[in-house]
C-alpha angles and dihedrals in degrees: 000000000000118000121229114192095187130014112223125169098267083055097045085055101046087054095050081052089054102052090039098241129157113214092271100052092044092039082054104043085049096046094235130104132285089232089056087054105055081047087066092060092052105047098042094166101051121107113226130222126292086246088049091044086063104034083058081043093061097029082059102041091052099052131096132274092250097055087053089052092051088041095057095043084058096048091056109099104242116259113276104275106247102235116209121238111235123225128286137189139186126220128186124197107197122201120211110188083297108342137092134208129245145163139214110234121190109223139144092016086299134092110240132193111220138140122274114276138160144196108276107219118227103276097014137125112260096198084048098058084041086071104028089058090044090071096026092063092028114025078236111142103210129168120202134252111184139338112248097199151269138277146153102273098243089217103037102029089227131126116260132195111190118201129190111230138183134224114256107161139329150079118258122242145137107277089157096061085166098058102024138046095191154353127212151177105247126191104247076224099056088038095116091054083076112020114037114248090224091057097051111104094244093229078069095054095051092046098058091039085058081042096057 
């Protein structure tokens, strides 16, 4: 049997659950009104009187196995709650004297340029996945150089952690043949004929304006 040092409204009303009991039934098995106790409910935290703290002391001990039982399983905090980790994504915008790399991702039934980007596993390093899928989708070696930030992708809902790279080795060309139809070289200057202006995340904009 589980000991309570101190009743307090939250206590009163596990055991009433436990001993299935509506306000009446328990008001009445107290002795105490039905009123008092939906003020219990509403007040959890509240300690009640010393002649309280032992009228819930006798109505406890008296009661059966089962209804301790009951009465323990309730007084056990409920399990942490497992919070899901919502998607992210790395993307890597590499600089090459002045231009920038894209590729050109089927998706939705349209081709889409982007930056190369790629899934960031639970517990791993986003700049590290911005390089590895770089080469991964272009055969291009980068290293980065900052990160430029993070948002909630407006079309895709993900997080996303953008990072500004630079070229190190390497030809460009389509190693990902499933997602991509294509990489290129882009001018920084001619970068919103293939990807919108008003879909660049601005701290890349104003990288590549301080990169020029």
């Amino acid at each position: 049997m589980e000991i309570v040092g101190t009743w307090t409204g939250r206590t009163a009303c596990l055991l009433q659950e436990a001993m299935r009991m509506t306000n009446e039934e328990f008001g009445e098995r107290l002795g105490i009104s039905p009123r008092t106790i939906s003020r219990w409910h509403s007040a959890p935290e509240k300690p009640h009187r010393s002649e309280v703290q032992q009228i819930l002391d006798t109505a406890y001990e008296q009661a059966g196995e089962a209804v301790h039982r009951r009465f323990a399983l309730l007084l056990r905090p409920p399990p942490a709650r497992l919070e899901a980790q919502a998607l992210r994504v790395a993307i890597a915008v590499v600089l090459r004297a002045d231009d920038v790399l894209l590729v050109c991702r089927r998706g939705d039934g349209e081709l889409r340029w982007q930056f190369p980007a790629g899934m960031v596993k639970p517990g791993g390093d986003a700049s590290s996945v911005a390089v590895q899928e770089t080469h991964g989708e272009t055969g291009i070696h980068c290293t980065i150089v900052e990160e430029l930030g993070e948002r909630i992708h407006p079309k895709t809902g993900v997080v996303a952690t953008y990072f500004l790279g630079d070229y190190l080795a390497g030809e460009a060309s389509n190693l990902d043949p499933l997602e991509n139809v294509d990489v290129a070289w882009v001018p920084r200057s001619a970068l919103t004929r293939f990807i919108p202006s008003d879909q660049i995340y601005p701290p890349i904009m104003a990288a590549l304006e301080v990169a020029a």
